[in-house]
DRENDREN-383610 format. One record per residue (C-alpha): residue number from 1; residue in one letter; y, z, x. Coordinates in steps of 0.02 Angstrom, whole numbers, padded with zeros to 5 digits, always signed. Layout:
<figus>
FIGU   n res     yy     zz     xx
FIGU NUM   a      Y      Z      X
...
</figus>
This chain:
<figus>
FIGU   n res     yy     zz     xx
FIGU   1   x +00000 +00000 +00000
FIGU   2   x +00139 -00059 +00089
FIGU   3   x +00266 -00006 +00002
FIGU   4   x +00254 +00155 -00114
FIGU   5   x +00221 +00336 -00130
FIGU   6   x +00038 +00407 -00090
FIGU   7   x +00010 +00567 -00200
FIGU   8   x -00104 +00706 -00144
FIGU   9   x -00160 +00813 -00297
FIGU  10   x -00226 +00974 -00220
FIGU  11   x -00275 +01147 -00257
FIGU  12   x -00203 +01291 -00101
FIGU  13   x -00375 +01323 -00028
FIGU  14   x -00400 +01487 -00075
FIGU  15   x -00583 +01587 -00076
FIGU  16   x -00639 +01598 -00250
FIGU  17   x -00549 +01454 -00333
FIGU  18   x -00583 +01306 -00246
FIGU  19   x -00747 +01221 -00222
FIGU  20   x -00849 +01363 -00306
FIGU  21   x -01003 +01230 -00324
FIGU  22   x -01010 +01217 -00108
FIGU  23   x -01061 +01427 -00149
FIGU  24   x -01235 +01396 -00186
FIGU  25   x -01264 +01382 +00007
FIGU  26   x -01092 +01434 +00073
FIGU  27   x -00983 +01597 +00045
FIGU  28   x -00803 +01583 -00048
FIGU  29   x -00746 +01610 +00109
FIGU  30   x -00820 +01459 +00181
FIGU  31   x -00820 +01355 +00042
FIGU  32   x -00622 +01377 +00054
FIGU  33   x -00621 +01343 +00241
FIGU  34   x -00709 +01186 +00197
FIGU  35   x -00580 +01164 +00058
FIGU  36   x -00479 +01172 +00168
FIGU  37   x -00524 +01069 +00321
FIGU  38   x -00561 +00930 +00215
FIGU  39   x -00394 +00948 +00117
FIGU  40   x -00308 +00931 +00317
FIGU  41   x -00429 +00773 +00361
FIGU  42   x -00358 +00696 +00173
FIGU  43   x -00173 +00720 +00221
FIGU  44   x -00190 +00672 +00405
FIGU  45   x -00247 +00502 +00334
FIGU  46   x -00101 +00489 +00207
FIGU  47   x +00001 +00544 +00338
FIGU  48   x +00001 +00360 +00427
FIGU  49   x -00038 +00278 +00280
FIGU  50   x +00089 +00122 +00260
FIGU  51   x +00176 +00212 +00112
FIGU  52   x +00378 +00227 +00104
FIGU  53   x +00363 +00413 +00032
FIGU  54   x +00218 +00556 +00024
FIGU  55   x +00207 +00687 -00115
FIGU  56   x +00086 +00852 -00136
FIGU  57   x +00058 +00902 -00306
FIGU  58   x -00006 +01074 -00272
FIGU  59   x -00076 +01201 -00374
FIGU  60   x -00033 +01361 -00279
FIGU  61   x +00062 +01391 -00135
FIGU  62   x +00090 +01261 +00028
FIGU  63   x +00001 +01351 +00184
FIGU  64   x +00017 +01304 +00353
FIGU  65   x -00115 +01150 +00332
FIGU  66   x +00039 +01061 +00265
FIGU  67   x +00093 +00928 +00404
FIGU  68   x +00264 +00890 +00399
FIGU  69   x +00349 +00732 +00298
FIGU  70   x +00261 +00785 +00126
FIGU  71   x +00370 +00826 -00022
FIGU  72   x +00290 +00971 -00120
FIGU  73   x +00284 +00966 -00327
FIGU  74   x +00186 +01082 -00426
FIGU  75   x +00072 +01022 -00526
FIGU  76   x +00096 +01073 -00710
FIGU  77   x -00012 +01022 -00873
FIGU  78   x -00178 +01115 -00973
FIGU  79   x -00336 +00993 -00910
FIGU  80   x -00356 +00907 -00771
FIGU  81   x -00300 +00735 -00865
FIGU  82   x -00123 +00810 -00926
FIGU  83   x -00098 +00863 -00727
FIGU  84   x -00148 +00669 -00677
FIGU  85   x -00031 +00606 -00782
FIGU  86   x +00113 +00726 -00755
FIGU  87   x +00091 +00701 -00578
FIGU  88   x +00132 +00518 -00596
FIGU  89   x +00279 +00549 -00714
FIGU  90   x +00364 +00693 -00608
FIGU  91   x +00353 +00594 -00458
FIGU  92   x +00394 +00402 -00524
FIGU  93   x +00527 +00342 -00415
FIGU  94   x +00517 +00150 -00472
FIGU  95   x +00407 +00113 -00354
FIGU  96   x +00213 +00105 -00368
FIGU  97   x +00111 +00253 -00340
FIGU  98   x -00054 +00288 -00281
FIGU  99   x -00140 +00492 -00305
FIGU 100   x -00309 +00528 -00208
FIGU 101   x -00374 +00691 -00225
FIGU 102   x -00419 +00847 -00069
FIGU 103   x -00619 +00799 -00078
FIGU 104   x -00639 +00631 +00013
FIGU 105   x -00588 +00679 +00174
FIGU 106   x -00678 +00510 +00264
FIGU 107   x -00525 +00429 +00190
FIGU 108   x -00434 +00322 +00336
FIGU 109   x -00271 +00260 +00321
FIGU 110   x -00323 +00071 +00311
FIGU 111   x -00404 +00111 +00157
FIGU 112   x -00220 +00129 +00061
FIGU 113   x -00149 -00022 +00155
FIGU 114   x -00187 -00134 +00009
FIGU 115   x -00098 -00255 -00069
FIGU 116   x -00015 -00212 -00247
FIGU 117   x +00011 -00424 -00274
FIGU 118   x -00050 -00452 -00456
FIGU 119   x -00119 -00289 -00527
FIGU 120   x -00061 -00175 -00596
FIGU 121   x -00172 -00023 -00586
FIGU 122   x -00286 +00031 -00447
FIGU 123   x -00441 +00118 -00459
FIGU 124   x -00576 +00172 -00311
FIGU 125   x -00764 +00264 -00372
FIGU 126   x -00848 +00376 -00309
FIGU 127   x -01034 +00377 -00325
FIGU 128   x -01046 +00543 -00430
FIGU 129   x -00960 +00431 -00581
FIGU 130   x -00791 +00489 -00532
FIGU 131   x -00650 +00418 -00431
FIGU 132   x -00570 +00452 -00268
FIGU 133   x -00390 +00372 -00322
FIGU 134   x -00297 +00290 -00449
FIGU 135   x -00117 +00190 -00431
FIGU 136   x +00005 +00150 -00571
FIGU 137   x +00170 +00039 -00546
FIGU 138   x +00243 +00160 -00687
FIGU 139   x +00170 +00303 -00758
FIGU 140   x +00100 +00303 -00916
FIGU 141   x +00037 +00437 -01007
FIGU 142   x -00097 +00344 -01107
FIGU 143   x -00192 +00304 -00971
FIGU 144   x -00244 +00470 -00938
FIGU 145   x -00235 +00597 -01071
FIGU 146   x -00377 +00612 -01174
FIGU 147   x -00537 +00521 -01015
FIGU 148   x -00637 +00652 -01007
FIGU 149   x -00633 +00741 -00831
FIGU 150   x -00766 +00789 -00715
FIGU 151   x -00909 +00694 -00768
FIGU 152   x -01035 +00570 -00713
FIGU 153   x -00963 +00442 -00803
FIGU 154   x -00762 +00479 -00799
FIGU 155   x -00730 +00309 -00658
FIGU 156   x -00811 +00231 -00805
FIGU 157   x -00697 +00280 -00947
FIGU 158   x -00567 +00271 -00831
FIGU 159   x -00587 +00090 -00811
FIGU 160   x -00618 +00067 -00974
FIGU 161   x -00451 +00145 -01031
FIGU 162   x -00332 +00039 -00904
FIGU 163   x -00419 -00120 -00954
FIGU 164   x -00390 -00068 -01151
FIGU 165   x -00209 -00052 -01100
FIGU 166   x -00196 -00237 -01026
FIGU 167   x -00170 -00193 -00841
FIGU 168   x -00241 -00297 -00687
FIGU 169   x -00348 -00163 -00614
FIGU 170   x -00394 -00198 -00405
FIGU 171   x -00563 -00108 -00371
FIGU 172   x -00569 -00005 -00205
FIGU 173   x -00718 +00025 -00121
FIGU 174   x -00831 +00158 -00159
FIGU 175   x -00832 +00344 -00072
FIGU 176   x -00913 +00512 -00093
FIGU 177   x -00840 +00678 -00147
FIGU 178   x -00855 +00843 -00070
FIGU 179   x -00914 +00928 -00195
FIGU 180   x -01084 +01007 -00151
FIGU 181   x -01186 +01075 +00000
FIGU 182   x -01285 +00895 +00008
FIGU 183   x -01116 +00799 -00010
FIGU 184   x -01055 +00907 +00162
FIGU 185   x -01224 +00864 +00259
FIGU 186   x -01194 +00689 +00215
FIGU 187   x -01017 +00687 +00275
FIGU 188   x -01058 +00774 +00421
FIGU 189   x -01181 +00668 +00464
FIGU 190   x -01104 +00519 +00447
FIGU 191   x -00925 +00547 +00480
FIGU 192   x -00952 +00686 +00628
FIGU 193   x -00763 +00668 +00708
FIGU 194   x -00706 +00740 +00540
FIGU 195   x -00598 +00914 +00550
FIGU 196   x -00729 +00960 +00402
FIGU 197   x -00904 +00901 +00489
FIGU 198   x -00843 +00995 +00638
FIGU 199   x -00839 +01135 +00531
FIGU 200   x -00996 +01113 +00436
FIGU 201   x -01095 +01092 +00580
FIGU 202   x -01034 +01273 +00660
FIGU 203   x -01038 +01356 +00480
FIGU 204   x -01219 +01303 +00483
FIGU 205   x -01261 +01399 +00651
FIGU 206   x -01156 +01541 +00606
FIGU 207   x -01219 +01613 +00434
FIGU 208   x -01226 +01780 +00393
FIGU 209   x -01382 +01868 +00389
FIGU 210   x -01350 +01930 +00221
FIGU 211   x -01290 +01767 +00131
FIGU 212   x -01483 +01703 +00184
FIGU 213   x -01564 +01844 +00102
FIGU 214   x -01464 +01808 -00059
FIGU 215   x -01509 +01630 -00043
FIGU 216   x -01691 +01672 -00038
FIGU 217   x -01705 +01808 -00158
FIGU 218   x -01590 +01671 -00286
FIGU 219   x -01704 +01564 -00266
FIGU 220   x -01585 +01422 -00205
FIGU 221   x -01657 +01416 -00037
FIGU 222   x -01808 +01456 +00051
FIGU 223   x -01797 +01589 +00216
FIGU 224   x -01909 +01620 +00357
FIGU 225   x -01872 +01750 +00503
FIGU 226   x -01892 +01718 +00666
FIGU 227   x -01886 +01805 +00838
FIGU 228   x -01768 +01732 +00988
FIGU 229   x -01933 +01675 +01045
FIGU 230   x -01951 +01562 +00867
FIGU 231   x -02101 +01647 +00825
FIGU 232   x -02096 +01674 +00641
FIGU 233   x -02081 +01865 +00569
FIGU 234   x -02201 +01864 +00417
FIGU 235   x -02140 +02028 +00338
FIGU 236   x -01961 +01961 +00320
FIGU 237   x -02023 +01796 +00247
FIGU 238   x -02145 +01852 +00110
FIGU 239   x -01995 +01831 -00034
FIGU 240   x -02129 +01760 -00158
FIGU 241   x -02230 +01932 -00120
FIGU 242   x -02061 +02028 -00110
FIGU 243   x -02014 +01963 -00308
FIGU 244   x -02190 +01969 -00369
FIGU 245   x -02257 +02141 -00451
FIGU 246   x -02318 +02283 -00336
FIGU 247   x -02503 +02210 -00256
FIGU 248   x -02663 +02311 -00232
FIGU 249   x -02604 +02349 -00060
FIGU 250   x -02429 +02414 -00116
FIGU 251   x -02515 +02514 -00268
FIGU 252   x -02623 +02605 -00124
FIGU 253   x -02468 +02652 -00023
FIGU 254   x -02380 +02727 -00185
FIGU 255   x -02541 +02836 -00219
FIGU 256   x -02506 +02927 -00056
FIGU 257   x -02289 +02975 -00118
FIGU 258   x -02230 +03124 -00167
FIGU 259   x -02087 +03117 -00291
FIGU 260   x -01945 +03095 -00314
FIGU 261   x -01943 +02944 -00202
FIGU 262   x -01806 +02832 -00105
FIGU 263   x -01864 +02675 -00054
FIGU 264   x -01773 +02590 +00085
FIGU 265   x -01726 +02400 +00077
FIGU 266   x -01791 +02405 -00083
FIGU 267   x -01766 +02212 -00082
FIGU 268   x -01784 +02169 -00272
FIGU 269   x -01875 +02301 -00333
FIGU 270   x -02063 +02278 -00338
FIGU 271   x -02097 +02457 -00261
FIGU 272   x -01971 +02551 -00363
FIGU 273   x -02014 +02501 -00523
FIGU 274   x -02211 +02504 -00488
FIGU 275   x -02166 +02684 -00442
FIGU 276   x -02081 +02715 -00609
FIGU 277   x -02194 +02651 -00716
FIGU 278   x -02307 +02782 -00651
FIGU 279   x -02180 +02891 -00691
FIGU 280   x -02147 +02939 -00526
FIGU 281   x -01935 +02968 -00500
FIGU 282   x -01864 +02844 -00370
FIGU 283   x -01698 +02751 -00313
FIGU 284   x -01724 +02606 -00222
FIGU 285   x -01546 +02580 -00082
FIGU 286   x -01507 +02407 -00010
FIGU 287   x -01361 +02304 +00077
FIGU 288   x -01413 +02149 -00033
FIGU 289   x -01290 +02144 -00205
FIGU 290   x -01439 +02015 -00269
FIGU 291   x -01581 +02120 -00233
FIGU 292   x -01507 +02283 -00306
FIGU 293   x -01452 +02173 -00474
FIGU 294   x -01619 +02101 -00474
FIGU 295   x -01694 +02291 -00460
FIGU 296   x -01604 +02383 -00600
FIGU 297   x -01623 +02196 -00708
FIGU 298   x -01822 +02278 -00692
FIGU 299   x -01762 +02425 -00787
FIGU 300   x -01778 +02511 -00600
FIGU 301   x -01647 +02616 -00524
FIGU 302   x -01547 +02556 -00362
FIGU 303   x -01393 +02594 -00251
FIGU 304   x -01301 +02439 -00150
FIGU 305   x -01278 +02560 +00010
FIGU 306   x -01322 +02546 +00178
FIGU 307   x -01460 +02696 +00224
FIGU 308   x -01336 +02773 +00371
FIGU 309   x -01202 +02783 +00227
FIGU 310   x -01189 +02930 +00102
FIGU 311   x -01340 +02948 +00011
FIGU 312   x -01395 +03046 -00153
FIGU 313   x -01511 +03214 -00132
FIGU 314   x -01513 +03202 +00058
FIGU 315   x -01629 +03310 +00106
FIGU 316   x -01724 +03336 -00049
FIGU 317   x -01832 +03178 -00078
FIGU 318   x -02009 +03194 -00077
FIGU 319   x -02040 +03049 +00016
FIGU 320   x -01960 +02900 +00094
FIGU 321   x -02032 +02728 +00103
FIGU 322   x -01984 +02599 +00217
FIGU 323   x -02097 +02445 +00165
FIGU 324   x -02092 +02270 +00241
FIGU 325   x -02071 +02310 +00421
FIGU 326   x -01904 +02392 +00347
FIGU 327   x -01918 +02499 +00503
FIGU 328   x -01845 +02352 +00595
FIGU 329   x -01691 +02391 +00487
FIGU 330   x -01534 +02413 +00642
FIGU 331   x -01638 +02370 +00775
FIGU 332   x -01667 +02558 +00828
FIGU 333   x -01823 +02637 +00742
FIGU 334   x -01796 +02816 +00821
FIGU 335   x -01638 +02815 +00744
FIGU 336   x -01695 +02762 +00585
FIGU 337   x -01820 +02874 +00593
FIGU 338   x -01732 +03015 +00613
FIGU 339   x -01597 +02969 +00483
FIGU 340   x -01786 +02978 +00379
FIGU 341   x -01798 +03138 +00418
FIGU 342   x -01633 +03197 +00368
FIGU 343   x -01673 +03143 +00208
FIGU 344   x -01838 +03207 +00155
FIGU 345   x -01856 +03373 +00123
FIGU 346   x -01954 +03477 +00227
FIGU 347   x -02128 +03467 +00236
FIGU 348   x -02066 +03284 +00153
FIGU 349   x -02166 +03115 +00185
FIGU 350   x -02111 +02964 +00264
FIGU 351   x -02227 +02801 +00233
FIGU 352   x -02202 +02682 +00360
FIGU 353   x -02260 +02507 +00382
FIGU 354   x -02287 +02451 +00538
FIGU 355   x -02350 +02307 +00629
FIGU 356   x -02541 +02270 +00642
FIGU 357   x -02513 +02247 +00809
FIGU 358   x -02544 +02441 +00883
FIGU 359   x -02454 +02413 +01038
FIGU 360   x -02311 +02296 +00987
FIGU 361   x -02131 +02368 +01056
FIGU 362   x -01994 +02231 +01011
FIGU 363   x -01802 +02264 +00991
FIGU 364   x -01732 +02081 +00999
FIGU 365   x -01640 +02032 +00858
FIGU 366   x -01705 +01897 +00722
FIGU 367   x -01623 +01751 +00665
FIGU 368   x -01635 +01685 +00490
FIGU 369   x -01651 +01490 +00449
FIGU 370   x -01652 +01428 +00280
FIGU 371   x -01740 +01277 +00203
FIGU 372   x -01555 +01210 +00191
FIGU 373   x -01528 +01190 +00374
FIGU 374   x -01427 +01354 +00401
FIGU 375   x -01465 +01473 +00538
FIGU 376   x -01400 +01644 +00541
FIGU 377   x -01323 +01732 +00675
FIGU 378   x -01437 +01865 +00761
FIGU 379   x -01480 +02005 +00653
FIGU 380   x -01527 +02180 +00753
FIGU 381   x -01688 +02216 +00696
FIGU 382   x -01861 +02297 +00780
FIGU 383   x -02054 +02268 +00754
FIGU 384   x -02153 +02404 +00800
FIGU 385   x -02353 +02464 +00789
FIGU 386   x -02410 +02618 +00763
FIGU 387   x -02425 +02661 +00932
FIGU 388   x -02266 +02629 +00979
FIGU 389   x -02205 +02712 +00800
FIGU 390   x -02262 +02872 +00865
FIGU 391   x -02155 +02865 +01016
FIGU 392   x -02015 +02853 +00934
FIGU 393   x -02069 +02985 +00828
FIGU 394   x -02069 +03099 +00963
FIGU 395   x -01876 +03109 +00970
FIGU 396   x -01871 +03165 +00787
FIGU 397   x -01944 +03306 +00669
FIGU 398   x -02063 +03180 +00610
FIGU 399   x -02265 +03214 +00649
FIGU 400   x -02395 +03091 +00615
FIGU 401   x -02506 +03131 +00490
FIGU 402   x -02612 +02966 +00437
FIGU 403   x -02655 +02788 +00508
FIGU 404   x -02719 +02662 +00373
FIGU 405   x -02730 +02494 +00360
FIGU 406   x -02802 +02338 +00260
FIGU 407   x -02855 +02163 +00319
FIGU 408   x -02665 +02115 +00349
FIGU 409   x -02566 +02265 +00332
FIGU 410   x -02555 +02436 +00423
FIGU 411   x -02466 +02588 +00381
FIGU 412   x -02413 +02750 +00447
FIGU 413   x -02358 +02906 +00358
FIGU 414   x -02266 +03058 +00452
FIGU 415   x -02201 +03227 +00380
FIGU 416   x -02049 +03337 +00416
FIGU 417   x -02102 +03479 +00518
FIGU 418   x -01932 +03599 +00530
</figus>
C-alpha cells in the first residue's frame, strides 16, 4: 500500500486478558509475553511498511513495546465487529486504510506494499476461517457490523458481505494466527528469526515444574520425570495410577495408618479419600491448585500448602504418609523427614515409600517433559531405598519399625520415639 494508513488493532498484552487459549500449555504470564512479542514482530513490520501514516487502536494502555511513529486511538465499540468498524471511521483521513491485527506476527512489510489500483476493499485469510487484514478506501459501517466474529467461517462472511456491497475486493495471500499452542510451534518452526519463536523456543526449555504437573493431572498433556541422566522416574509419571481409585497395593499401606491422617503430596486424592471412606479422618496438603481441586471435587479434604509451611494439628496426627516417592519432595529427605516428625504425634507413624532399589542414594534434581514438547526447569527432588531411608533417619526422632514390599513397590514405616 503505497500510499495510506496501516492500522494495528491490538489489545495491551497484559496476563489474563490476552491470548487466554495459548494457557492450555502456557501460563498467563507467558501467554502475555507471547502476546506480546508477537504484537512487537506485527508493528516492526508495519513500521517500514510503504504507508504515509500508522495508527494503534489499542485496548488498554501503550507500554514500552510501542516503537515510535505510531499514533495511538482507543478502540471503542461492544463486539469485536462495532470496534472494526469504529476503528476505520475514527481514523479515516481520505485516504485508504488497511487494519491487521497483533496475531500474525510472520507478517513482512512487502506483504502491505500492494497496489490499491481498481478495488476497493482488501481482504487476506487466515486458515482458521478468519482473516489477518482488511482495507477500506472509506469506512463504512455496513461492512462490518453484524459478520459474526471469531469463527471458522468469519473470512467467509466477510467476503461475502463486501461483495453484497458492490466493492472490488483484492485477495491477499493466506497466513496463520497465533492463537493456540500448535499455531506457536508452527510459527516457530517455520519463521525461527521471529521476536516470538525466539521466545517460544526458550519458554519451552524453561517451564515450571508445577505448570507440568497441572498439565498432566488436566489431562491436556502427558508428563514423564526424568533424572539429569534421562532415565525416566516411574513414581512421578504414574498420573493414570495417581487419578485412578486407591489399588490393592495402596489399600495395604492404609491398613497399617493410624488416624487422623495427613497425607503429603496428596496429588489428586486417591489416598485421602480411600482413607475416608473407611472412615478414617485425613487432610491431604499439596503445592498443585489442580490436584487439591481435584481432591476435595472427591468429596476428600485438602489444603494447597507447601508441607514446610504452617500446617493444621502439628504434632498431633496419627500418621503421616508420603506416597509416590513423595520423599523426594525438596530434594533433602532428612529434612523432610524430620519436618515428619514434627508433625506426628509421639509414638506417631510415618509410612514411607521408598525406592525398590535398597541401596539407591540420589539427590539430583528431575526435570519434567511433557508430551507437548516442554521441558521443565530442574526440580530438587531425591530417590531413596530403604537403606539409605534409614540413614537419614538417623538424624531425626524417627525409628524404623517395618520393611514391606510387593512385586513393584516397597515401603517403609518409622515411629516418633521422643
Amino acid at each position: 500500500m503505497k500510499r495510506g494508513t496501516v492500522i494495528v488493532i491490538a489489545k495491551a498484552p497484559v496476563p489474563g486478558r490476552v491470548k487466554t487459549r495459548l494457557q492450555s500449555e502456557f501460563t498467563a504470564r507467558e501467554a502475555a509475553a507471547l502476546a506480546r512479542a508477537s504484537l512487537v514482530d506485527t508493528l516492526s513490520a508495519v513500521q517500514f511498511a510503504p504507508a504515509t501514516r500508522r495508527v494503534i487502536v489499542l485496548e488498554g494502555e501503550p507500554g514500552p513495546w510501542l516503537p515510535p511513529g505510531f499514533e495511538v486511538v482507543a478502540q471503542r465499540g461492544g463486539g469485536l465487529d462495532e470496534r472494526l468498524a469504529a476503528a476505520f471511521e475514527d481514523v479515516y483521513d481520505g485516504t485508504p486504510m488497511l487494519l491487521v491485527g497483533m496475531d500474525t506476527p510472520q507478517l513482512r512489510p512487502e506483504l502491505l506494499g500492494f497496489e490499491w489500483s481498481g478495488y476497493d476493499a482488501v481482504l487476506g485469510l487466515t486458515e482458521d476461517g478468519g482473516y489477518w487484514c482488511l482495507g477500506l478506501r472509506t469506512p463504512d459501517p455496513r461492512a462490518l457490523v453484524g459478520v459474526p466474529m471469531s469463527t471458522d467461517h468469519t473470512g467467509r462472511d466477510q467476503l461475502r458481505r463486501l461483495l453484497a456491497l458492490g466493492l472490488r475486493v483484492q485477495i491477499l495471500p493466506t497466513l496463520r494466527d497465533m492463537d493456540t499452542p500448535r499455531d506457536a510451534a508452527y510459527l516457530a518452526d517455520e519463521f525461527p528469526s521471529l521476536r516470538v519463536s525466539r521466545l517460544y523456543r526458550r519458554l519451552q526449555h524453561a517451564a515450571h515444574p508445577g505448570l507440568l504437573f497441572e498439565q498432566a493431572l488436566g489431562g491436556t498433556a502427558r508428563v514423564v520425570a526424568t533424572g539429569i541422566d534421562g532415565r525416566t522416574v516411574p513414581s512421578l509419571s504414574e498420573v493414570d495410577r495417581w487419578t485412578a481409585p486407591a489399588d490393592d497395593v495402596d489399600r495395604l499401606a492404609l491398613s497399617r495408618c493410624e488416624g487422623p491422617v495427613l497425607d503429603i503430596g496428596c496429588g489428586p486424592g486417591r489416598i485421602v479419600t480411600a482413607l475416608a471412606e473407611r472412615g478414617i479422618p485425613a487432610l491431604g496438603v499439596d503445592v498443585s491448585p489442580r490436584a487439591v481441586s481435584l481432591t476435595t471435587s472427591r468429596g476428600a479434604s485438602a489444603l494447597h500448602r507447601p508441607v514446610q509451611d504452617r500446617l493444621p494439628g502439628e504434632g498431633r496426627w496419627g500418621s503421616v504418609l508420603l506416597m509416590d516417592g513423595n520423599i523426594g519432595i525438596g530434594g533433602d529427605p532428612a529434612d523432610l523427614l524430620r519436618r515428619c516428625a514434627e508433625l506426628v504425634r509421639p509414638d506417631g507413624l510415618v509410612l514411607v515409600e521408598v525406592d525398590p532399589d535398597d541401596d539407591l542414594d540420589d539427590i539430583t534434581p528431575i526435570v519434567l517433559r511433557s508430551s507437548t514438547g516442554r521441558r521443565s526447569t530442574p526440580l530438587p527432588w531425591a530417590r531413596v531405598g530403604t537403606r539409605a531411608l534409614i540413614r537419614h533417619a538417623r538424624t531425626t526422632h524417627l525409628h524404623p519399625t517395618e520393611d514391606w514390599r510387593t512385586p513393584h513397590r516397597a515401603f517403609l514405616t518409622l515411629r516418633r520415639t521422643a
